[in-house]
Structure formats: structure tokens, C-alpha cells
C-alpha positions, 0 to 999 in steps of 0.5 A: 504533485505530478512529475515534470514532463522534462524528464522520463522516469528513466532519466528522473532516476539518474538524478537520484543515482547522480546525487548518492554518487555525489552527496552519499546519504545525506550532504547536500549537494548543489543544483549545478553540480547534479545537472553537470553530472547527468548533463542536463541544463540545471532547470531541467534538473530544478524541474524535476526536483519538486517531484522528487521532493513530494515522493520522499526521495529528495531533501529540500534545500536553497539551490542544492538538495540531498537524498532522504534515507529512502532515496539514498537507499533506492540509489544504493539498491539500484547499483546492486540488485535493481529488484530489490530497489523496486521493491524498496520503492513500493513499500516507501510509496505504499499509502501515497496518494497516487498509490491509493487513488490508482487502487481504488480505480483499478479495484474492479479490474484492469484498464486502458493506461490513458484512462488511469492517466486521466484518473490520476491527473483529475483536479491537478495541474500540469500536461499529459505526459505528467499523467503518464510518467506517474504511472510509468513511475508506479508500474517501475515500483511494482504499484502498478503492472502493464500487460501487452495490450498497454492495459494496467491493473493492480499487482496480484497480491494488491488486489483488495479482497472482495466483500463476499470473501472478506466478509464471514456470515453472522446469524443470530446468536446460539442458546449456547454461545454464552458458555461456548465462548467463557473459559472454565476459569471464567465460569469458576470465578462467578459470584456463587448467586450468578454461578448458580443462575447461569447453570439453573438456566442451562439445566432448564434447557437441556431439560426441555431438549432432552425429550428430542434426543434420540434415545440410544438402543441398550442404554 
């Protein structure tokens, strides 16, 4: 679900501060008294509701909702330390859909805001200032930054590593990887047959390399 176009997230948040203002962190409070305290007509109120709902903020009810403990604590930040609040929200929405769908688009780099928008409206309903209210909710959450030119991209430290720095080198496996990776512990519980295989092999091969090493003036 996309959020309603009634509202700027701007004025989408109020309806969460109003409801803690008037529910606290869990009591259900009626569709007619949230738009009274933001003074807006109840179906605007009732239209951005559903959006609330699907990002985990609000609870559902018959004509009333209540917070969830994630938006009675964005409400309760956002009248203290309003970092913190977008912080708190980037973590509740991190692994949404729009959050994953956003990173796997901007993975690459930056892009026009209008093209993330129709990225994120792809196969969903609604008009374009949906689109764009998501993401002016995603860069409010910190998901999202925007630069002067309007251009979106991912914040530094969502950046998915790149497979060149993510993946490490596996060659073939060394002659001595056996007893580099087996701890002296391991090596003393083998059975006395094994033990004795295990150090035949080795000396076999220190015997065959012996004669590459260089031997040492004075030895």
C-alpha cells in the first residue's frame, strides 16, 4: 500500500502525534476525534489511515484506532529529540518493501527522484503523488537522502557491499591445509592407525621437499 495523496507526510505525522496526544500508547481513540484535533474532515483523516496501518504505526479498529508500540514511540521521540525519531522509524521499516525495493533500485547509484517514484509505484494502484509522498516518507526515516539536484540514493552505511569487496579469493586447497586448520587437540585424539597415516603422509612430503630448501651456511 501506497500512502494517500490527502496528505503530506508532514501532516500524515500530526495524525500520529495527535492520537498519542490523545490515546497514549495503546487506547483506541475515535475517527471524529483525530480529525477534530488536527482539523481536518474525518475522511481525509479515514484515508490515511490505511497507510499508517500497512507501515506498522497504527492499530486497526471500527472507526477508532490506537498507536502500535513503534508509533507510540515515534510520537513520544518526535516531542523530544526529532533525530532520534527518524532513526527509531528507520529501524522499524528497515526490511519493508519499499525499503527493499528502493535498495535494490539505487544499489547502483543515485537517481532522479521521479524515477525511484515510478520504481516504487510499479504494479500498485493509486496517483502519482502516492509515489511520491513514499518517498518523501523514506528520505524523513533516513532510507532515503536527497541531494540539491533532487537526485535520491541510498544513505552511506546502506550501501551494499560490492562483490568484488564482499567476496575473498578461494584457490585450490594447500597440501597443508589439513593440519594448519586441526587444533593439536584434534590431532592427539586420533585413533593411533589414523595418527600414524596422518604423520606417514606428512613426513613423505617434507621428504620430497627437503631437497628444494636451501641449505643454510654453517649448518
Amino acid at each position: 500500500m501506497l500512502p494517500s495523496e490527502r496528505l503530506t507526510p508532514r501532516r500524515q505525522l500530526e495524525l500520529v502525534d495527535a492520537l498519542y496526544m490523545l490515546g497514549g500508547e495503546g487506547r483506541a481513540v475515535s475517527a471524529r476525534d483525530v480529525a477534530a484535533c488536527v482539523k481536518l474532515s474525518r475522511k481525509s483523516v479515514a484515508g490515511v489511515a490505511g497507510f499508517l496501518i500497512h507501515a506498522g504505526l497504527f492499530q486497526p479498529g471500527r472507526g477508532a484506532w490506537a498507536l502500535t508500540e513503534a508509533g507510540a514511540t515515534l510520537a513520544r521521540l518526535r516531542a523530544t529529540d526529532s533525530a532520534r525519531a527518524r532513526l527509531h522509524l528507520r529501524d522499524h521499516w528497515q526490511g519493508s518493501w519499499f525499503q527493499r525495493r528502493a535498495a535494490s533500485r539505487l544499489a547502483g547509484g543515485s537517481m532522479e527522484e521521479s524515477d525511484l517514484t515510478q520504481h516504487l509505484r510499479a504494479g500498485l494502484q493509486g496517483q502519482a503523488e502516492r509515489g511520491l509522498f513514499l518517498v518523501e516518507w523514506m528520505v524523513y526515516a533516513l532510507l532515503l537522502e536527497r541531494d540539491e539536484t533532487g537526485a535520491v540514493s541510498l544513505p552511506a552505511d546502506q550501501v551494499p557491499p560490492s562483490p568484488e569487496t564482499d567476496a575473498q579469493p578461494v584457490g585450490p586447497p594447500g597440501i597443508f591445509d589439513p593440519l594448519l586448520n586441526t587444533s593439536a587437540a584434534e590431532i592427539s585424539a586420533l585413533p593411533d592407525d589414523e595418527f600414524i597415516a596422518l604423520m606417514g603422509a606428512y613426513r613423505t612430503v617434507f621428504a620430497a621437499l627437503a631437497p628444494k630448501i636451501p641449505r643454510q651456511q654453517g649448518a
